[in-house]
C-alpha positions as CSV (number, residue, x, y, z in Angstrom):
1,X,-19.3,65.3,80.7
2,X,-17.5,62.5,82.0
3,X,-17.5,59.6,79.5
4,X,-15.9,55.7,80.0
5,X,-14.6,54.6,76.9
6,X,-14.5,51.1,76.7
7,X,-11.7,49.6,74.4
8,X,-8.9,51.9,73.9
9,X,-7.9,50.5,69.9
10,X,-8.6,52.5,67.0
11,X,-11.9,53.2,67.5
12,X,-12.2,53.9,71.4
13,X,-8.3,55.4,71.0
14,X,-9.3,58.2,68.6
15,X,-12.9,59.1,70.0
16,X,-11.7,59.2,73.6
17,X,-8.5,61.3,72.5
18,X,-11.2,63.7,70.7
19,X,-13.8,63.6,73.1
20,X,-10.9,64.8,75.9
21,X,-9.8,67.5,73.5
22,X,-13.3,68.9,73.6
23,X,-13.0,69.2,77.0
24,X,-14.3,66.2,78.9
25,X,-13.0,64.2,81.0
26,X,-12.6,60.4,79.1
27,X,-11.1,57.6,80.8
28,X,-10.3,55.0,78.4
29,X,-10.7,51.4,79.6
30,X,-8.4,48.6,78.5
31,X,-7.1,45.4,79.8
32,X,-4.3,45.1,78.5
33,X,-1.5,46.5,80.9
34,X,1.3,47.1,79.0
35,X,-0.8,49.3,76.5
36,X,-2.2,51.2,79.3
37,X,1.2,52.4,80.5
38,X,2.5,53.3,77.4
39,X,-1.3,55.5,76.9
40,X,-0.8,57.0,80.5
41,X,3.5,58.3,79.3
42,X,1.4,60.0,76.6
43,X,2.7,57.8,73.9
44,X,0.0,56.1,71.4
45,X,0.6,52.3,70.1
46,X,-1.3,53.2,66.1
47,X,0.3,55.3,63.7
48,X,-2.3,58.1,63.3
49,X,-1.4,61.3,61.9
50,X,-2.3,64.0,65.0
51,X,-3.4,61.8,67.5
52,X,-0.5,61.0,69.2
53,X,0.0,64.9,70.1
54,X,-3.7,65.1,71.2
55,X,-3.1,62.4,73.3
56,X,0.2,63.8,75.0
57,X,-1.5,67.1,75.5
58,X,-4.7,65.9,77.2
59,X,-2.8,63.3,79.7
60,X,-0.8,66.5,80.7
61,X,-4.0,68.4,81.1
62,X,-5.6,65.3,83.2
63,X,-8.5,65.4,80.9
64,X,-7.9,62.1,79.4
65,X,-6.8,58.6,81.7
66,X,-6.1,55.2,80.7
67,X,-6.5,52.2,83.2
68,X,-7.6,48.5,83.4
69,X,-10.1,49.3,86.3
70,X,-13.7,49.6,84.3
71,X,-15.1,49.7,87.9
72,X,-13.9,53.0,89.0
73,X,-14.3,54.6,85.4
74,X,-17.8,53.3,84.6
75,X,-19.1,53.8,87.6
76,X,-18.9,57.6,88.0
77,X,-19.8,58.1,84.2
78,X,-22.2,60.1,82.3
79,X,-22.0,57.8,79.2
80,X,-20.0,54.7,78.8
81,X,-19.1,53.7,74.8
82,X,-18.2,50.3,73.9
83,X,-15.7,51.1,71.7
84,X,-14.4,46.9,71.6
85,X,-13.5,45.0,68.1
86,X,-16.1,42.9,66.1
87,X,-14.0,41.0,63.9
88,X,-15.2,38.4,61.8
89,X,-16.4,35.1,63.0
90,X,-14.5,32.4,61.4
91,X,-16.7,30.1,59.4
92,X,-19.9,32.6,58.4
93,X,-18.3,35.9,58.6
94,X,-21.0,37.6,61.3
95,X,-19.4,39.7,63.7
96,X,-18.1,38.3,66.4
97,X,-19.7,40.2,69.5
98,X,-18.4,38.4,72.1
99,X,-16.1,41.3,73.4
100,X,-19.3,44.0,72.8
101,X,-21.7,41.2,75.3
102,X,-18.7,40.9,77.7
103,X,-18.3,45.0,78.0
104,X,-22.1,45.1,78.3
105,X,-21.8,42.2,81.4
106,X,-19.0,44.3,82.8
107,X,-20.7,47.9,82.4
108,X,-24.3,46.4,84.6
109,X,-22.0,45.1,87.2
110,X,-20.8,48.7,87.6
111,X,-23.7,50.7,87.4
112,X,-24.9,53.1,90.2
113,X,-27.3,55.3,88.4
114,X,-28.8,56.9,85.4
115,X,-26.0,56.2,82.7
116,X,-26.3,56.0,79.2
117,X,-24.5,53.0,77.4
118,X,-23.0,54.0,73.8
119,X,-22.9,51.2,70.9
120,X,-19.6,52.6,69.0
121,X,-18.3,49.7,67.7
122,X,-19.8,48.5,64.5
123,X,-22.4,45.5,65.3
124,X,-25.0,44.1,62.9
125,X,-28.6,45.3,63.4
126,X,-30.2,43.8,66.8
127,X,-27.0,44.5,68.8
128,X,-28.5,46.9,71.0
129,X,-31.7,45.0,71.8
130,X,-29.2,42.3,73.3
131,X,-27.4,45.0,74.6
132,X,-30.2,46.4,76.4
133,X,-31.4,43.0,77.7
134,X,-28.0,42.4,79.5
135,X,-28.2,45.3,81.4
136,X,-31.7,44.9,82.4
137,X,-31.2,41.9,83.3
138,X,-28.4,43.0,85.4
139,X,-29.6,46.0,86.8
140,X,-33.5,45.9,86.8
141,X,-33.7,49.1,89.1
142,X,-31.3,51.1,87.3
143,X,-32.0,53.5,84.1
144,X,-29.3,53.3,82.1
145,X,-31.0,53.2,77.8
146,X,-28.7,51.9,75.0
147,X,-27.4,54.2,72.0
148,X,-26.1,53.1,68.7
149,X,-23.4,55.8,67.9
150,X,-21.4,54.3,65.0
151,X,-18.5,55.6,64.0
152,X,-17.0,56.9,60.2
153,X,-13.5,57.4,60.3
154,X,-10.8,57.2,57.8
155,X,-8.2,55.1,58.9
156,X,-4.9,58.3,58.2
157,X,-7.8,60.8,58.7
158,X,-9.5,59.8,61.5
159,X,-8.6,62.7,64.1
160,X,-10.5,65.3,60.8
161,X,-13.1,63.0,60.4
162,X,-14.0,63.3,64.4
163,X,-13.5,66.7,64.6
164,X,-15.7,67.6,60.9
165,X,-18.0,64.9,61.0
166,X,-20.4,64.5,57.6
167,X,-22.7,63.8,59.9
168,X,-23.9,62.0,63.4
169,X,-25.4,59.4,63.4
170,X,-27.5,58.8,67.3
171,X,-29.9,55.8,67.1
172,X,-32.2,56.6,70.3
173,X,-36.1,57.0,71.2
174,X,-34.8,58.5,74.8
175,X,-35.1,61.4,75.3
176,X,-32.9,62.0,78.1
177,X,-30.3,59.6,76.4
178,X,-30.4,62.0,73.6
179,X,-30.0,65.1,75.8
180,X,-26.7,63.6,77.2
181,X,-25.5,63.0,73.5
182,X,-26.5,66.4,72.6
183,X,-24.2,67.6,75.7
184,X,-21.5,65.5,74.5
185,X,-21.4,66.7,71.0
186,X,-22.1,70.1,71.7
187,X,-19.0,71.6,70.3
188,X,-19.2,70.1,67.1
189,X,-22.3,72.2,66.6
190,X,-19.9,75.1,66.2
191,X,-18.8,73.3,62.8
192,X,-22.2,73.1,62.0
193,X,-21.8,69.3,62.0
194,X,-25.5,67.8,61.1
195,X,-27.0,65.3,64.2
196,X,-29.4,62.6,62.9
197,X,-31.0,61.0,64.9
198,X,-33.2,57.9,64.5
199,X,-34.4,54.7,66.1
200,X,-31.2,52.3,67.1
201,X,-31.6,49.7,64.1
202,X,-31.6,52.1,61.9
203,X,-28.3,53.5,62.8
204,X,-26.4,50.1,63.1
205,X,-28.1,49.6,59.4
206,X,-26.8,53.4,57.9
207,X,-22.9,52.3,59.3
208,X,-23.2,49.0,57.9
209,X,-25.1,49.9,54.4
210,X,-22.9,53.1,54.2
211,X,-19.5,51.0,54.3
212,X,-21.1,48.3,51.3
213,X,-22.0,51.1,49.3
214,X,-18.2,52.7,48.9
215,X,-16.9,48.8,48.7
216,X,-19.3,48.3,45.8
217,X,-18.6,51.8,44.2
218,X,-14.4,50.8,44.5
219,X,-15.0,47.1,43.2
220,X,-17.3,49.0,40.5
221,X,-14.5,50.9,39.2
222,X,-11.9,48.3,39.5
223,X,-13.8,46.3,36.9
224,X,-14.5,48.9,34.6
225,X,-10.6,49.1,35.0
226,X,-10.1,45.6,33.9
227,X,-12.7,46.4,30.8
228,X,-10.6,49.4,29.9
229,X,-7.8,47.4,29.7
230,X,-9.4,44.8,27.3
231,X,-11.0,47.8,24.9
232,X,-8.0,50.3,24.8
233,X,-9.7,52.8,27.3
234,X,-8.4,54.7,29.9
235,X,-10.4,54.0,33.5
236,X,-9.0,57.3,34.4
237,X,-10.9,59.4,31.9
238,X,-13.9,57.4,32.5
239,X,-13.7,57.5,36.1
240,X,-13.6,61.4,36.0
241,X,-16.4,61.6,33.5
242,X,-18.7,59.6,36.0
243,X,-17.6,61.7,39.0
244,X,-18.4,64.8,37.4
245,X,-22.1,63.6,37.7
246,X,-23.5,65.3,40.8
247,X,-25.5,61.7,41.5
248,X,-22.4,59.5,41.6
249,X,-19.6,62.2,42.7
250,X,-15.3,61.1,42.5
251,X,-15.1,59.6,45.8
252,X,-14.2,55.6,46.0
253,X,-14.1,55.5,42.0
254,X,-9.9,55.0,41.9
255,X,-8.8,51.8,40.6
256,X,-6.4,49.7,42.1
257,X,-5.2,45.5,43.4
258,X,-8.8,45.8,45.9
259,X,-10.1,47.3,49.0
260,X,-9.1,46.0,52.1
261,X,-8.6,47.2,56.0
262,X,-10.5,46.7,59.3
263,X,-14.0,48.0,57.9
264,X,-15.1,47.1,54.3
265,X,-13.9,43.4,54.2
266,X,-15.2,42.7,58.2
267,X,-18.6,44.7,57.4
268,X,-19.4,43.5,54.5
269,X,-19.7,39.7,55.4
270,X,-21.4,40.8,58.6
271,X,-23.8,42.7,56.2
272,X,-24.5,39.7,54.1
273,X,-24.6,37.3,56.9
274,X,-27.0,39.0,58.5
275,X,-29.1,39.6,55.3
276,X,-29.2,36.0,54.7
277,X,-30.0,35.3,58.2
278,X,-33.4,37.5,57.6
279,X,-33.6,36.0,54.0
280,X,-33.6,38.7,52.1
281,X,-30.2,37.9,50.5
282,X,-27.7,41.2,49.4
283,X,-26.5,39.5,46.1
284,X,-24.5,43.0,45.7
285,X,-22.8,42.9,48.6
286,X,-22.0,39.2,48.3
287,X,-20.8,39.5,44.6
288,X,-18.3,42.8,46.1
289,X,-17.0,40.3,48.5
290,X,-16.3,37.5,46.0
291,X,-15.2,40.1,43.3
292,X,-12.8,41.6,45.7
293,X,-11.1,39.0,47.4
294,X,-10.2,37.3,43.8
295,X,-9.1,40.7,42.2
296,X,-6.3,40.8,45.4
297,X,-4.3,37.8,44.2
298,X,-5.1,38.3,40.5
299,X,-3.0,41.4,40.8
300,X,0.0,38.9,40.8
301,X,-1.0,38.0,37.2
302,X,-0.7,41.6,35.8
303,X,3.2,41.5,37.7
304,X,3.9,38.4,35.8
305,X,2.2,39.3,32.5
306,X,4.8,42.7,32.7
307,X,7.6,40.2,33.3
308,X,7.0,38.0,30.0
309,X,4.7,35.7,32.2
310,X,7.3,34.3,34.5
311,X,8.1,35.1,37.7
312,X,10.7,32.0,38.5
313,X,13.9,33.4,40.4
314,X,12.5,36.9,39.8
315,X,12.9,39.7,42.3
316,X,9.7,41.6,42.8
317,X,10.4,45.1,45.0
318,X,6.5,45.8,46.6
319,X,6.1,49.1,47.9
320,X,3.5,49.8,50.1
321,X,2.3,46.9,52.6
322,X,-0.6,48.9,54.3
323,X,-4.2,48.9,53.0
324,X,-3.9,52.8,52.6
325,X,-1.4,55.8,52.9
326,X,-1.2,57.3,56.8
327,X,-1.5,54.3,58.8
328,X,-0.1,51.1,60.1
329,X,-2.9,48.8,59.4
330,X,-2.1,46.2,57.8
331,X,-5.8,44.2,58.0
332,X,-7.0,42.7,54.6
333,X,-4.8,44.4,53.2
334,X,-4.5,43.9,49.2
335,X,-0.5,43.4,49.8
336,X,-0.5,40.3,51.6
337,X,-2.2,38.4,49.5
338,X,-0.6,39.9,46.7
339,X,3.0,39.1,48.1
340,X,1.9,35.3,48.9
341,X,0.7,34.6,45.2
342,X,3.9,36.2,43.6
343,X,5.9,33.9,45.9
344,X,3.5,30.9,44.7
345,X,4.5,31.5,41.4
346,X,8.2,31.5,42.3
347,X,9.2,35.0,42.8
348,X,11.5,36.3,45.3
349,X,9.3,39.5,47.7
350,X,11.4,42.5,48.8
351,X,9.1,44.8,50.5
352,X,9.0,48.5,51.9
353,X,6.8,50.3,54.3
354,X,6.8,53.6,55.8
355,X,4.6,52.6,58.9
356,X,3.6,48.8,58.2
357,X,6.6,46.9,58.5
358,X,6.7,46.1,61.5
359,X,3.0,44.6,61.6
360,X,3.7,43.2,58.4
361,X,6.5,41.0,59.8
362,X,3.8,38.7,61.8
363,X,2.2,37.8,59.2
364,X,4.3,37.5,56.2
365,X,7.3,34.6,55.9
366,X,10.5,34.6,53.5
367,X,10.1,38.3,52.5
368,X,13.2,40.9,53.1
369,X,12.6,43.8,54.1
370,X,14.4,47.1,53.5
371,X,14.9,50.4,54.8
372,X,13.8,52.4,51.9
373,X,12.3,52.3,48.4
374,X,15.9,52.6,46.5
375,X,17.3,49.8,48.9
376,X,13.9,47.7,48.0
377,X,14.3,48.2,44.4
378,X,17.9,47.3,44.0
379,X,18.8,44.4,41.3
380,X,14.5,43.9,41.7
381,X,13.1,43.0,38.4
382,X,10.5,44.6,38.6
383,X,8.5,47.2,40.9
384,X,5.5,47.1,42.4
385,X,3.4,50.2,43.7
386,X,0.5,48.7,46.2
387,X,0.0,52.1,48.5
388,X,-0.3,55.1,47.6
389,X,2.2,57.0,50.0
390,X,3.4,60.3,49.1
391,X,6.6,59.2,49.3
392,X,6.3,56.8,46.5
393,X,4.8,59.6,44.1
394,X,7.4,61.4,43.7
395,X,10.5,58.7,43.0
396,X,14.0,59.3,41.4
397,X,13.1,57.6,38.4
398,X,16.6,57.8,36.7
399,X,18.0,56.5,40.2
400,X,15.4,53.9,40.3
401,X,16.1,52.4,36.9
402,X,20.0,52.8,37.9
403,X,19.7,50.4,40.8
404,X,17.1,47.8,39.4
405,X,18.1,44.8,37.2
406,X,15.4,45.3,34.9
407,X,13.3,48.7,34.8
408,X,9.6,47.6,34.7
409,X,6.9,49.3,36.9
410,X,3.6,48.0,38.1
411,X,2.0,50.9,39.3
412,X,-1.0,49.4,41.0
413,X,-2.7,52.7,42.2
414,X,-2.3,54.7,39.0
415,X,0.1,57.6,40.7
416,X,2.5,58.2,37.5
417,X,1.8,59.4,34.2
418,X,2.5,56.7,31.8
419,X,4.5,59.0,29.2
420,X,7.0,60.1,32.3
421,X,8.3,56.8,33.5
422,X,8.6,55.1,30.0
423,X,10.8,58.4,29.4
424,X,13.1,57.4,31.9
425,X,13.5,54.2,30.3
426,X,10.8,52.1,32.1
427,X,8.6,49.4,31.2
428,X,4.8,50.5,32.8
429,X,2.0,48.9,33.1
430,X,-1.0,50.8,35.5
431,X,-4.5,49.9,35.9
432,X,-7.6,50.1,33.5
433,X,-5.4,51.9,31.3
434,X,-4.8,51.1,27.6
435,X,-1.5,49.3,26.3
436,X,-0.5,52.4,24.1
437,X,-0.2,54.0,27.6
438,X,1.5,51.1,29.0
439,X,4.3,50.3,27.1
């Protein structure tokens, strides 16, 4: 099949990379120049475990093409995906789908014949009604029926997640539309990978209800965490006794400082804006919100409270700036906020980052940043564990407490046992666990 992929970010990046290494032939649109060139060398701009390789090898096997000309690409396609960002609109936290109405303007001009038009960016319910209208409205004569294909990747999983899908989600009542996405996902069939399909609001509802759902079940947890705390429990016993129960399952029920990246926090709002728009208010999905983006600079607190209370002229060493381990996303992430309260109540930020420094630099001021977690923790009073990289669960501990001024650990994602660091002469204090575990 030959497939346009509008939007060559995450989203459009990792499906079209996929798509190509299935064998057919994607051309990824973007209009940005400078990315294009460095897509067309074989080189990727995202830190994505896989993909860059995927990439390299289907640009050498002309299978998969990058360019700024949507003209030539949509034109001679079988399917064209919006694949385009939706960020949040400032002020009332709907989606912004400016960029997914301008792709849809752009893909009518373009169209010759029968195409189908693939939603894969995540848009609030209705999205493809207005999608649909444009190109009518555009191209009255041509055929060309609106899909909502959303997408469920894990950001430092994604290329897995695309390749052995839970499921695929095709909202559609064509039925030649749905013959073309059957041809495009044929060869996941061979994984046995379940197709659902349904009418289009309905899949732009599952994407958006499925990504509430695991925000609610993580800001769940993360208050039973702080109750733990307050009783002398420990959230990681009663997290485990929960998952064990077939109708909850383990997934999404790890405590930590708060869920961020470019899905949850975006999706969401977008979810309760819409929900209020319709009056039939999500009082779930708003509390989540509110819960989440207070736990994020509350974190700061729990640092302090390890430090006697004060943070004045004290060195905090924060490790781990992404929202999660694999990637270079820094988007919502609980660090930033984090790092701006501790400096708020006086305390001096060193960070380290396997992957997010760089990004973090844009958006974070009067932070130093080092080239490893033993250079970060040196004369630090204290260290602070926001991501879970594997590098960071398996620390010198005697070499850490050598090189820090005081030896106190704030292990924020629960990744050492308590009794093992305070052996090595730390001061630890985790999450939802009790303070007979902590100190």
């Amino acid at each position: 099949m030959r497939i346009s992929m509008i939007g060559a970010g995450y989203v459009g990046l990792v499906s079209g990379a996929c798509l190509a290494d299935f064998g057919h032939e994607v051309t990824c649109v973007d209009n940005d120049e400078e990315k294009v060139a460095l897509l067309n060398r074989g080189e990727t701009p995202i830190y994505e475990p896989q993909l860059g390789q995927i990439i390299a090898d289907n640009v050498t096997e002309e299978r998969l093409r990058f360019t700024t000309d949507l003209k030539t690409s949509a034109s001679k396609a079988d399917a064209v995906f919006i694949a385009v960002g939706t960020p949040s609109r400032r002020g009332d936290g709907h989606a912004d789908l400016s960029y997914v109405y301008a792709a849809a303007r752009e893909v009518a001009s373009v169209l010759t014949d029968f195409t189908v038009v693939v939603t894969k960016s995540t848009v609030p319910v209705g999205t493809g009604d207005e999608v649909e209208r444009i190109i009518r409205s555009e191209r009255k004569n041509i055929e060309a029926p609106v899909v909502s294909n959303p997408e469920f990747l894990r950001e430092g999983a994604a290329v897995y997640d695309f390749k052995h899908p839970d499921r695929i989600v095709i909202g559609t009542n064509d039925d030649r539309a749905r013959e073309v996405m059957n041809e495009i996902y044929r060869p996941l069939h061979l994984n046995a990978s379940p197709i659902m399909y349904t009418d289009r609001r309905s899949a732009e509802l599952i994407k958006y209800a499925s990504n509430a759902f695991l925000a609610t079940k993580i800001t769940f947890v993360n208050e039973i965490a702080d109750l733990s705390e307050k009783i002398g429990a420990n959230v990681q016993d009663v997290a485990r006794g929960m998952g064990l129960d077939k109708r909850i399952g383990p997934k999404f029920l790890h405590p930590g400082p708060g869920f961020g990246g470019s899905c949850f926090p975006k999706d969401a709002l977008a979810l309760a804006k819409t929900a209020r728009d319709h009056e039939s208010p999500l009082r779930i999905v708003e509390t989540v919100v509110d819960v989440n983006d207070h736990r994020k600079r509350a974190m700061a607190k729990k640092v302090a409270a390890a430090l006697g209370g004060n943070l004045r002229d004290k060195t905090i060493a924060v490790l781990g700036l992404t929202f999660k381990p694999n990637t270079d996303d820094i988007r919502e992430a609980p660090s930033i906020p984090l790092i701006t309260a501790l400096q708020d109540f006086g305390g001096r930020v060193r960070a380290y980052d396997p992957a997010g420094m760089e990004r973090a630099k844009q958006v974070l001021q009067n932070v130093e940043f080092c080239a490893n977690a033993y250079e970060c923790a040196a004369d630090a009073d204290a260290v602070v564990i926001v991501t879970e990289w594997d590098q960071f669960r398996a620390l010198d501990l005697k070499r850490l407490a050598a090189v820090m001024a005081c030896p106190v650990i704030v292990d924020l994602r629960n990744i050492y046992a308590p009794d093992e660091v305070i052996r090595n002469g730390f001061l630890y204090n985790g999450v939802g666990r009790p303070l007979s575990l902590s100190y």
